[in-house]
MDTraj code that builds the backbone (N, CA, C; nanometers):
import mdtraj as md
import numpy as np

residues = "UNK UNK UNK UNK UNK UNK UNK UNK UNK UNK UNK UNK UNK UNK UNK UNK UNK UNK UNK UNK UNK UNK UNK UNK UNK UNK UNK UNK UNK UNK UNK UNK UNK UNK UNK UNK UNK UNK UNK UNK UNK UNK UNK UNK UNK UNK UNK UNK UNK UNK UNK UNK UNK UNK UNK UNK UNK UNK UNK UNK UNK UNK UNK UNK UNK UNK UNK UNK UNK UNK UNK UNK UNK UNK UNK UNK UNK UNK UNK UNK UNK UNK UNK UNK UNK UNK UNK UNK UNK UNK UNK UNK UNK UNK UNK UNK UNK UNK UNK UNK UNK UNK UNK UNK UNK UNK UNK UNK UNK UNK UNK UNK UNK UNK UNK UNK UNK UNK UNK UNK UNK UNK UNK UNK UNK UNK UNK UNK UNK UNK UNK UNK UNK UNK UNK UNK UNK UNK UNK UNK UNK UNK UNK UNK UNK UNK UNK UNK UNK UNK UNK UNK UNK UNK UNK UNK UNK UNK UNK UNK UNK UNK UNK".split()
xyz = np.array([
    [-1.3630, -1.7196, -0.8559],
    [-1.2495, -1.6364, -0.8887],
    [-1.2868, -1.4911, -0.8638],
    [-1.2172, -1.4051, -0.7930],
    [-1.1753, -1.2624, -0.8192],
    [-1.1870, -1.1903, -0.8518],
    [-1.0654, -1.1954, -0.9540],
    [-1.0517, -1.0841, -1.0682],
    [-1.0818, -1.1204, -1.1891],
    [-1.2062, -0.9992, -1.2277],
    [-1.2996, -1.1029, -1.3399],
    [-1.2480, -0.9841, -1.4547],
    [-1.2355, -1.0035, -1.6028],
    [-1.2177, -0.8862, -1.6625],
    [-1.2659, -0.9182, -1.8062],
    [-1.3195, -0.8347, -1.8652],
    [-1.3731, -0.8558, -1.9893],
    [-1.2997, -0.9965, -2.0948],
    [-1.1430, -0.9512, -2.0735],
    [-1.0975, -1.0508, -2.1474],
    [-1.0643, -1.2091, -2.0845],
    [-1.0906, -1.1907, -1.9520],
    [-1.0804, -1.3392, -1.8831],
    [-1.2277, -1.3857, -1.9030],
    [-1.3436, -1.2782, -1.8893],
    [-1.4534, -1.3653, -1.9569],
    [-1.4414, -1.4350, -2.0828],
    [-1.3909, -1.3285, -2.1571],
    [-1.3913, -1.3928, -2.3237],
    [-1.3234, -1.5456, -2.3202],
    [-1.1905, -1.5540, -2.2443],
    [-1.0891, -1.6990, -2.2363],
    [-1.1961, -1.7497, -2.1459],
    [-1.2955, -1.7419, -2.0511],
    [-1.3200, -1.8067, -1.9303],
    [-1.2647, -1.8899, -1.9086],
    [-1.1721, -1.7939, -1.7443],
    [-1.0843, -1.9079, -1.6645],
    [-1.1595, -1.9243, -1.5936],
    [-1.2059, -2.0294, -1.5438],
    [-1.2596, -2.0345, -1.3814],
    [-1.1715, -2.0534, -1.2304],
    [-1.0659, -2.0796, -1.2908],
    [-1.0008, -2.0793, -1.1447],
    [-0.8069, -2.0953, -1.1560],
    [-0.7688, -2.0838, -1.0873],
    [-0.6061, -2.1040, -1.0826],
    [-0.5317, -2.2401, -1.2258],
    [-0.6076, -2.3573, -1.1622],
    [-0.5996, -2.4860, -1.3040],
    [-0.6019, -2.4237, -1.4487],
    [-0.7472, -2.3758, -1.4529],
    [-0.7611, -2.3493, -1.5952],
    [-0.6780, -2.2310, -1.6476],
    [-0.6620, -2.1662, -1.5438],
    [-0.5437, -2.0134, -1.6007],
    [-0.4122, -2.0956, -1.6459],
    [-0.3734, -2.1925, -1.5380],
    [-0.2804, -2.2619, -1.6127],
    [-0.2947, -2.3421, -1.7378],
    [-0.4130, -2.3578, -1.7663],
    [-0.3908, -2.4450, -1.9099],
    [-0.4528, -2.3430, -2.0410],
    [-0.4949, -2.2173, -1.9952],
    [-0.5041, -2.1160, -2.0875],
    [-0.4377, -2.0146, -2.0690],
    [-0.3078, -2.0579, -2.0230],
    [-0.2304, -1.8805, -1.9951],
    [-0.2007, -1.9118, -2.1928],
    [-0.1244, -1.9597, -2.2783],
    [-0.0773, -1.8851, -2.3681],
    [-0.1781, -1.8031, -2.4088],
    [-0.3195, -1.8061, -2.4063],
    [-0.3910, -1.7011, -2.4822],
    [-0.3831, -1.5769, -2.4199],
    [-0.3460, -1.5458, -2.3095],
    [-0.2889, -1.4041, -2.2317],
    [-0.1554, -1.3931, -2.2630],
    [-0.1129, -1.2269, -2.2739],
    [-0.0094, -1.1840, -2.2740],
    [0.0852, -1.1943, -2.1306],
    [0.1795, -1.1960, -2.1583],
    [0.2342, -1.1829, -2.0520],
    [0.2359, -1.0572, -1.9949],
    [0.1655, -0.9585, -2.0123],
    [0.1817, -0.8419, -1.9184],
    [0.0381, -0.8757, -1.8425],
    [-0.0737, -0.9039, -1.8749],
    [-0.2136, -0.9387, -1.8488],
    [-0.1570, -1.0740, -1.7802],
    [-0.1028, -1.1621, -1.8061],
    [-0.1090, -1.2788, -1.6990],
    [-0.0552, -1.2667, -1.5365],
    [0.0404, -1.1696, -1.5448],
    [0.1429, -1.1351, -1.4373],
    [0.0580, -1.0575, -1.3605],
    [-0.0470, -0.9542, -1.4284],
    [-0.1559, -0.8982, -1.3204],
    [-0.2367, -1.0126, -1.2850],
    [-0.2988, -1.0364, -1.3459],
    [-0.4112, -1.1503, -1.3441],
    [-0.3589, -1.2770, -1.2134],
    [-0.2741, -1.3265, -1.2436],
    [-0.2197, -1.4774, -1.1531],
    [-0.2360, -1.4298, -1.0171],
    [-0.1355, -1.2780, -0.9597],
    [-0.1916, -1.3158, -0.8082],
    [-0.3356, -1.3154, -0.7844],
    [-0.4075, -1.2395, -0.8500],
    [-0.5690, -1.2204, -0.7726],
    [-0.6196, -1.3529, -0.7875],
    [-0.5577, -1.4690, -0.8732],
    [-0.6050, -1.5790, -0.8805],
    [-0.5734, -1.7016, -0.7317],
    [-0.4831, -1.6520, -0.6666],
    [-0.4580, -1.6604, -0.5339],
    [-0.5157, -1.6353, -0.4257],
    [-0.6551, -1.5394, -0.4116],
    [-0.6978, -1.4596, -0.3145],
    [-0.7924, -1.5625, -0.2789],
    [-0.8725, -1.5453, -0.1968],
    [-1.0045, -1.6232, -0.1114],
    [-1.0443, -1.4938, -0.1140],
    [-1.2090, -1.5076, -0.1217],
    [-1.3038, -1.4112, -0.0926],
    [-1.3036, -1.3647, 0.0343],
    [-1.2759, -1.4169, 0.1363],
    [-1.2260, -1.3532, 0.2445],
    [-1.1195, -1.2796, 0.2951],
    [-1.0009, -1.3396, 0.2009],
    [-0.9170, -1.2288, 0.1879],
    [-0.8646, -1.1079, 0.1361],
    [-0.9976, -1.1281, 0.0120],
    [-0.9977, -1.0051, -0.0530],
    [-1.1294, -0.9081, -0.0051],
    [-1.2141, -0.9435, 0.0790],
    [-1.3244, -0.8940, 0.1571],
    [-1.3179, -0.8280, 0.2759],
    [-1.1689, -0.9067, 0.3229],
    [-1.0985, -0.8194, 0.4594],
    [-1.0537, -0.7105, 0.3736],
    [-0.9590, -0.6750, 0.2830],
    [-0.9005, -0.5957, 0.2309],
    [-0.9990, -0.4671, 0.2057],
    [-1.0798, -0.5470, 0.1429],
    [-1.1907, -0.3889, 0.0526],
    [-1.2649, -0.3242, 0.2089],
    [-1.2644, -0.4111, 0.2792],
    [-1.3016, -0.3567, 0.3940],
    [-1.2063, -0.2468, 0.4877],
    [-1.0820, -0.2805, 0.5184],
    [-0.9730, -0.2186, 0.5297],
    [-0.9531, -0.0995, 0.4511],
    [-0.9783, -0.0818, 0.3047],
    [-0.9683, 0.0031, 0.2307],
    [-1.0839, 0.1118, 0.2689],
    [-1.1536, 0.0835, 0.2386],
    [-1.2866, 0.1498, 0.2766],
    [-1.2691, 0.2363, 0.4019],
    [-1.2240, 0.1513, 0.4839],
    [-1.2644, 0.2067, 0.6363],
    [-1.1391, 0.3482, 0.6293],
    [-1.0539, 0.2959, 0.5872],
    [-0.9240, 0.4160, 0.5167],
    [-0.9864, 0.5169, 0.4685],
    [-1.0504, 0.4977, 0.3327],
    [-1.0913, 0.6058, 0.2693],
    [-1.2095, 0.7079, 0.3029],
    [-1.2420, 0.6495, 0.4425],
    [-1.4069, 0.7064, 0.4755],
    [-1.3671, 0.7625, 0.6210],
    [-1.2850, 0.7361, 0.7165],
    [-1.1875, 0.7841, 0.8468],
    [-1.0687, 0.8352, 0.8403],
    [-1.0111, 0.8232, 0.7690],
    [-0.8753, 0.8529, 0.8056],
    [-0.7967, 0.9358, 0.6744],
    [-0.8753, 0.8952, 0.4906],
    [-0.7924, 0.9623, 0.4333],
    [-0.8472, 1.1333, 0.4176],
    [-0.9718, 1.1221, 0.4709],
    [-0.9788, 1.2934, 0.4337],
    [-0.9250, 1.3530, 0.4909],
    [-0.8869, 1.3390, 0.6891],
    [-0.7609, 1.3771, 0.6854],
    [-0.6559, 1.4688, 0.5978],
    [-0.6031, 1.3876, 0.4928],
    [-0.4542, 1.4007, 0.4547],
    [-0.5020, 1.5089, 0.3360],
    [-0.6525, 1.5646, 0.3655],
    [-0.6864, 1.6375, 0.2226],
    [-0.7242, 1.7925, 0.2824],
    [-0.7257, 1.7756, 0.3997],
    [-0.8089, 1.9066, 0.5001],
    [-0.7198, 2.0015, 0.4771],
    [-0.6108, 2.0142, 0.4552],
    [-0.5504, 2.1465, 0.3961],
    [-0.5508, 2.1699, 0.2427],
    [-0.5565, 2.1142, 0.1413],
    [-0.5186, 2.0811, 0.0404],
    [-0.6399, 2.0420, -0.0467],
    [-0.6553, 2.1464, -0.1789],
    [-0.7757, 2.1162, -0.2324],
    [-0.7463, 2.0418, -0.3825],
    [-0.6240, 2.0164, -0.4078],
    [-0.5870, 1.9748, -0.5721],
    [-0.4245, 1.9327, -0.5387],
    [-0.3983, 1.7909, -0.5847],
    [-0.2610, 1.7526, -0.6083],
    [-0.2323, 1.7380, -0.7505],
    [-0.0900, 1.7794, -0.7459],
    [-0.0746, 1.7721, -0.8858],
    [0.0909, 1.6779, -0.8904],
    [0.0931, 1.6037, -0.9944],
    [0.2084, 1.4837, -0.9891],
    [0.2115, 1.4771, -1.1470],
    [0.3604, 1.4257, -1.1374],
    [0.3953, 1.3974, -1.2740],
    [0.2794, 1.2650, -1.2775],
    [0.2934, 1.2219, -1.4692],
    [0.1739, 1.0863, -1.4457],
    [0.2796, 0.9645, -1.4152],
    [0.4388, 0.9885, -1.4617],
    [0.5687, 0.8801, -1.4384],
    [0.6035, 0.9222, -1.3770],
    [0.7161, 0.8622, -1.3049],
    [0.8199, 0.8839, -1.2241],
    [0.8943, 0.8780, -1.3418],
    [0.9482, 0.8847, -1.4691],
    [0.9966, 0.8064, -1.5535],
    [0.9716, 0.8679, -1.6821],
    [1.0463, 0.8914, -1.7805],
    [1.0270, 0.9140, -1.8956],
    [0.9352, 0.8527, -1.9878],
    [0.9010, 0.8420, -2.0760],
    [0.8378, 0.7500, -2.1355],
    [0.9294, 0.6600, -2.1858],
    [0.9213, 0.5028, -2.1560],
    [0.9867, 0.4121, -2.2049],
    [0.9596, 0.2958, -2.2967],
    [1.0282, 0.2295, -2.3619],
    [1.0070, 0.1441, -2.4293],
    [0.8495, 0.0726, -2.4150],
    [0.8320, 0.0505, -2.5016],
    [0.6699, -0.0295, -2.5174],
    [0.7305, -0.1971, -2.5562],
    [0.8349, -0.2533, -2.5730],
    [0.9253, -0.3392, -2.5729],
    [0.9133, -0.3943, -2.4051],
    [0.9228, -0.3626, -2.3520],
    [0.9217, -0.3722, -2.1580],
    [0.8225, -0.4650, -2.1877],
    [0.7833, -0.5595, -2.1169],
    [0.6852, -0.6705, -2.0484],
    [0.6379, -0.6199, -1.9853],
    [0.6743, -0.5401, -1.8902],
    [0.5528, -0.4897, -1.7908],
    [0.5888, -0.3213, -1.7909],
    [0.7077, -0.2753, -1.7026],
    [0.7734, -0.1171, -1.7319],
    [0.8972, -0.1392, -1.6492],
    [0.9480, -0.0514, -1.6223],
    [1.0904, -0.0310, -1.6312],
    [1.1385, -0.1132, -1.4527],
    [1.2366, -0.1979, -1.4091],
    [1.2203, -0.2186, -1.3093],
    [1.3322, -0.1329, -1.1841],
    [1.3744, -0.0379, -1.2354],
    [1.4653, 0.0741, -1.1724],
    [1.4582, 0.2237, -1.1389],
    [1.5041, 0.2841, -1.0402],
    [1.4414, 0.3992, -1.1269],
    [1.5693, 0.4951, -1.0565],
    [1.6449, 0.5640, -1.1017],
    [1.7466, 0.6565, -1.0356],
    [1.8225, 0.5435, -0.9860],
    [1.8774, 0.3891, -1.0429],
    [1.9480, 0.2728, -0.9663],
    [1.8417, 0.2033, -0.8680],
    [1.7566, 0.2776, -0.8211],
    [1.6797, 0.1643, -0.6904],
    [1.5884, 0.0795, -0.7501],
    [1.5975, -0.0554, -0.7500],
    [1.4589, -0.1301, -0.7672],
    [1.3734, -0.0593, -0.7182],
    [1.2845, -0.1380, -0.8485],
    [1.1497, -0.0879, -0.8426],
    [1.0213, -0.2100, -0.8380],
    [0.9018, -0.2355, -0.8385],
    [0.8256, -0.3118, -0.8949],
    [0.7706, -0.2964, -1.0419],
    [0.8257, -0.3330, -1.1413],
    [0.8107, -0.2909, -1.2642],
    [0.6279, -0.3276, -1.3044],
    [0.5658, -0.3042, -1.2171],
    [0.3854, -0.3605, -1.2348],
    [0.3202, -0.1897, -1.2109],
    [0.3968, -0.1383, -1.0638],
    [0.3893, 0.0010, -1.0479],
    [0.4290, 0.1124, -0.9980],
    [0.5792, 0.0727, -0.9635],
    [0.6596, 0.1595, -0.9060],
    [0.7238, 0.2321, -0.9602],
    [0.6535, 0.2696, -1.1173],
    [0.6646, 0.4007, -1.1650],
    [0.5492, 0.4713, -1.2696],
    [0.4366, 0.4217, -1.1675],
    [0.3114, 0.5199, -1.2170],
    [0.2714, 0.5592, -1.1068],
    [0.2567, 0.7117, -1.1022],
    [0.1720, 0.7831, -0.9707],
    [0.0491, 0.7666, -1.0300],
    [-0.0409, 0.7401, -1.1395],
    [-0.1806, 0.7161, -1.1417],
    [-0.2521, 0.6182, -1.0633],
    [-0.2076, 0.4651, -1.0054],
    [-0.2783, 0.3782, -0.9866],
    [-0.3322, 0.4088, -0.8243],
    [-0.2658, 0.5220, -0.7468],
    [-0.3501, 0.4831, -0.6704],
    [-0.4627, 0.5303, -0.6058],
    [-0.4915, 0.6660, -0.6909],
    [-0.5978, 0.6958, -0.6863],
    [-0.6956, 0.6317, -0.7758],
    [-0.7060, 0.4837, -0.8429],
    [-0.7845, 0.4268, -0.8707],
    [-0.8527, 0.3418, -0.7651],
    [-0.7846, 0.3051, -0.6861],
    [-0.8003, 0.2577, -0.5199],
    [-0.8909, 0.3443, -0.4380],
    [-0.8270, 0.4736, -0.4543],
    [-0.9012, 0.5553, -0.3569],
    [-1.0528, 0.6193, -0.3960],
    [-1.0842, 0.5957, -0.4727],
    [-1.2022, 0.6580, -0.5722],
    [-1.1938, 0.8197, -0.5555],
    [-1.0736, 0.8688, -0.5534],
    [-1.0798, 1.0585, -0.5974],
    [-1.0877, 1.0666, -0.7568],
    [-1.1334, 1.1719, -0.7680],
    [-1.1575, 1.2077, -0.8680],
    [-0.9842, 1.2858, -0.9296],
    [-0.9688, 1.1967, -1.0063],
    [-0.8355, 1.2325, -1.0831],
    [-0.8088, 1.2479, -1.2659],
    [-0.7359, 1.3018, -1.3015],
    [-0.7199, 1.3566, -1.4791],
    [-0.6115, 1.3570, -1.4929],
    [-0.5513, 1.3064, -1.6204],
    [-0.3956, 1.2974, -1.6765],
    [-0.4734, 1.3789, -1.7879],
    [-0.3398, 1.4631, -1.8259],
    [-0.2952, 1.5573, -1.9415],
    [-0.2043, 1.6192, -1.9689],
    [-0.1694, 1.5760, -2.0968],
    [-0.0267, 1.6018, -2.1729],
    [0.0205, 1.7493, -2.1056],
    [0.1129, 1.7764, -2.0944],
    [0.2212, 1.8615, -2.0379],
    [0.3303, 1.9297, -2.1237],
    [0.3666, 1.8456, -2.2159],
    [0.5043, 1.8820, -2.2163],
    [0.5686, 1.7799, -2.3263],
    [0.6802, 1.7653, -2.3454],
    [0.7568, 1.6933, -2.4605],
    [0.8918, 1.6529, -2.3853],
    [0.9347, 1.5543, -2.4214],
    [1.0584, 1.4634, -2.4188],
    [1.1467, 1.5911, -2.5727],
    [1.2969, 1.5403, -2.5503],
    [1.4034, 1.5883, -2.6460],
    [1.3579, 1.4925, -2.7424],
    [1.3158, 1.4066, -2.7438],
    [1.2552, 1.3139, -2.8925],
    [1.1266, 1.2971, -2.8921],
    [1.0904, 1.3855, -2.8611],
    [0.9258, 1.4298, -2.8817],
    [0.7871, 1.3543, -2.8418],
    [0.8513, 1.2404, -2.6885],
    [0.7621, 1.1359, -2.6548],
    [0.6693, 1.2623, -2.5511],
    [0.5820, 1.2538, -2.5944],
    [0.4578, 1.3008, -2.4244],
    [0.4531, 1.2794, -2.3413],
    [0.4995, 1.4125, -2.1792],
    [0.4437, 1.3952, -2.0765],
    [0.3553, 1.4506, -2.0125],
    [0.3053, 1.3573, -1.8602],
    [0.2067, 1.3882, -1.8461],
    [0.1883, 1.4190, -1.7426],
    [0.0708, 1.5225, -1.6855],
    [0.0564, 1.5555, -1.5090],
    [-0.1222, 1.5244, -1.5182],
    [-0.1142, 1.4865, -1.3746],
    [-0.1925, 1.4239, -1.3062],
    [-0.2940, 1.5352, -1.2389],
    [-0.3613, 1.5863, -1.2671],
    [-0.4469, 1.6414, -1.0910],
    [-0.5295, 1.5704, -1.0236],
    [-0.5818, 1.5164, -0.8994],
    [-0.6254, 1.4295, -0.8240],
    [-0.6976, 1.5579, -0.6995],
    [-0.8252, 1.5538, -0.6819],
    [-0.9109, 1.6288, -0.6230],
    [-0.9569, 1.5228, -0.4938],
    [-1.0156, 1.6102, -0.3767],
    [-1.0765, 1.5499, -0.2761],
    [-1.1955, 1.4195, -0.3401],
    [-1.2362, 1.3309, -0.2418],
    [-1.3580, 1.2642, -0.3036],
    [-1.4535, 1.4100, -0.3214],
    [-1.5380, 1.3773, -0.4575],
    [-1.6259, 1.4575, -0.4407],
    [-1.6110, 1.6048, -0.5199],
    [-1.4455, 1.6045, -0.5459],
    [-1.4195, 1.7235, -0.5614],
    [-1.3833, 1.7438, -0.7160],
    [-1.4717, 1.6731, -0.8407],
    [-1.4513, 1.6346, -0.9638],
    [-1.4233, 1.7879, -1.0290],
    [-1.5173, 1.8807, -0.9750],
    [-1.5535, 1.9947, -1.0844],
    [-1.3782, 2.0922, -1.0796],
    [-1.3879, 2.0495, -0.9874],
    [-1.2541, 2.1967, -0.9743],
    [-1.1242, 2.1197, -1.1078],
    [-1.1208, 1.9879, -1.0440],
    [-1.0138, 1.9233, -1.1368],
    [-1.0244, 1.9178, -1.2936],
    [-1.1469, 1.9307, -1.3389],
    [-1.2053, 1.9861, -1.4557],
    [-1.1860, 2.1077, -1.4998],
    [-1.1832, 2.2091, -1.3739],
    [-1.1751, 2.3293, -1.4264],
    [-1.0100, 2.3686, -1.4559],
    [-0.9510, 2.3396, -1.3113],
    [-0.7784, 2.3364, -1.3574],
    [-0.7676, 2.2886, -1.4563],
    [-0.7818, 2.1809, -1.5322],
    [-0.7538, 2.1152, -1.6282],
    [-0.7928, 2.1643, -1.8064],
    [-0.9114, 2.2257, -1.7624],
    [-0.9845, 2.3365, -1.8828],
    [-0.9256, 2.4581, -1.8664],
    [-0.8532, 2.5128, -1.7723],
    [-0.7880, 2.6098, -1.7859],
    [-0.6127, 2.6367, -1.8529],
    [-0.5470, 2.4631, -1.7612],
    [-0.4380, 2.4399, -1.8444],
    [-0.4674, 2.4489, -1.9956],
    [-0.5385, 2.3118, -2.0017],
    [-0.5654, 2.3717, -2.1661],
    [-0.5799, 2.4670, -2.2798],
    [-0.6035, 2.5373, -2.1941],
    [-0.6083, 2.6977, -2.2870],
    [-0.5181, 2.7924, -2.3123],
    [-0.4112, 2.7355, -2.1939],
    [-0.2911, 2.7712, -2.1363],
    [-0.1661, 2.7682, -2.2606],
    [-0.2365, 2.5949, -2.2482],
    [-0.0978, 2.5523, -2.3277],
    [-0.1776, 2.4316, -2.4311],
    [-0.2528, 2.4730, -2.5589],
    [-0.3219, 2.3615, -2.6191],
    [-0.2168, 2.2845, -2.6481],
    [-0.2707, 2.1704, -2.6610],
    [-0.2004, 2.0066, -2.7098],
    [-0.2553, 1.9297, -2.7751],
    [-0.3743, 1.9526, -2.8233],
    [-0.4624, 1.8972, -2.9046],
    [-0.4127, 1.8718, -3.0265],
    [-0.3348, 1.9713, -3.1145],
    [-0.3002, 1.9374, -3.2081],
    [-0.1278, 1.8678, -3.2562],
    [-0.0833, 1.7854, -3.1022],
    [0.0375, 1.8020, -3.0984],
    [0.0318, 1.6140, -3.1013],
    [0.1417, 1.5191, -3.1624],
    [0.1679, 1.3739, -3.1531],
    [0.2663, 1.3498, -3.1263],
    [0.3170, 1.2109, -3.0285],
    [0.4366, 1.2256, -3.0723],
    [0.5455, 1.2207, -3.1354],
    [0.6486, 1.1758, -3.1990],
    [0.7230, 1.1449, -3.3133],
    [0.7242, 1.0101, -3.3535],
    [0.7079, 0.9368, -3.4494],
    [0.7100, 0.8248, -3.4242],
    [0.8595, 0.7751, -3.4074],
])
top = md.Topology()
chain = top.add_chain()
for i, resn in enumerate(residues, 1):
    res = top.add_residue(resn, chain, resSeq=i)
    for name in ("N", "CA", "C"):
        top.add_atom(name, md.element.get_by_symbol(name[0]), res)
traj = md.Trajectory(xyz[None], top)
């Protein structure tokens, strides 16, 4: 198998069968990630990381050679219900993939840049939002420093949100 994760060790699935005869002990937001990677062949997930790689080492610095710091909301999306199974599956009317087609964080977990979420700002009912900065590979310190500088800017440390 795959996708191995602290809590699929704890259930140990070993393979597609046994996920089926231990899904109730997963949530359904954890099973719905979990099931496709239970689909993959090591070769097809070996082409991929390879593909990825070859992306991130040719072609994405590229898209960074002008540009030393991005900055993004952390939603596309307000903060929503914690009720949701997975998150919201719309967004302005257009389908969405409610797994991640309304978080700009996930894909610089892919890309290995160095990226930081921090509170921003407030909802009219006092839920927290959040912005993102995402630095070149390599480029950790600066995103630290923007980020230590917002802070000082605008503390939030002592701020929650409503329940």
């Amino acid at each position: 198998m795959i996708f191995r994760t602290a809590a699929l060790a704890d259930v140990r699935i070993k393979d597609e069968a046994d996920f089926k005869n231990k899904r109730s002990l997963l949530t359904d937001t954890f099973a719905a990630v979990v099931e496709p990677g239970l689909k993959l062949s090591l070769r097809d997930y070996l082409g991929v990381q390879a593909e990825v790689t070859t992306f991130l080492e040719q072609s994405a610095p590229n898209y960074w050679k002008d540009c030393d710091l991005l900055v993004t909301p952390i939603l596309a999306v307000p903060p929503f219900s914690t009720k949701l199974p997975l998150g919201p599956d719309r967004i302005a009317g257009e389908k969405i993939d409610p797994q991640v087609g309304w978080a700009f964080t996930w894909p610089f977990n892919l890309t290995g840049q160095p990226a930081l979420s921090l509170p921003c700002g407030w909802t009219k009912d006092g839920l927290g939002l959040g912005l993102q900065l995402v630095g070149r590979r390599g480029g950790d310190g600066l995103i630290l420093r923007v980020a230590a500088a917002l802070e000082a800017l605008a503390p939030w440390s002592d701020r929650r949100p409503k329940e």
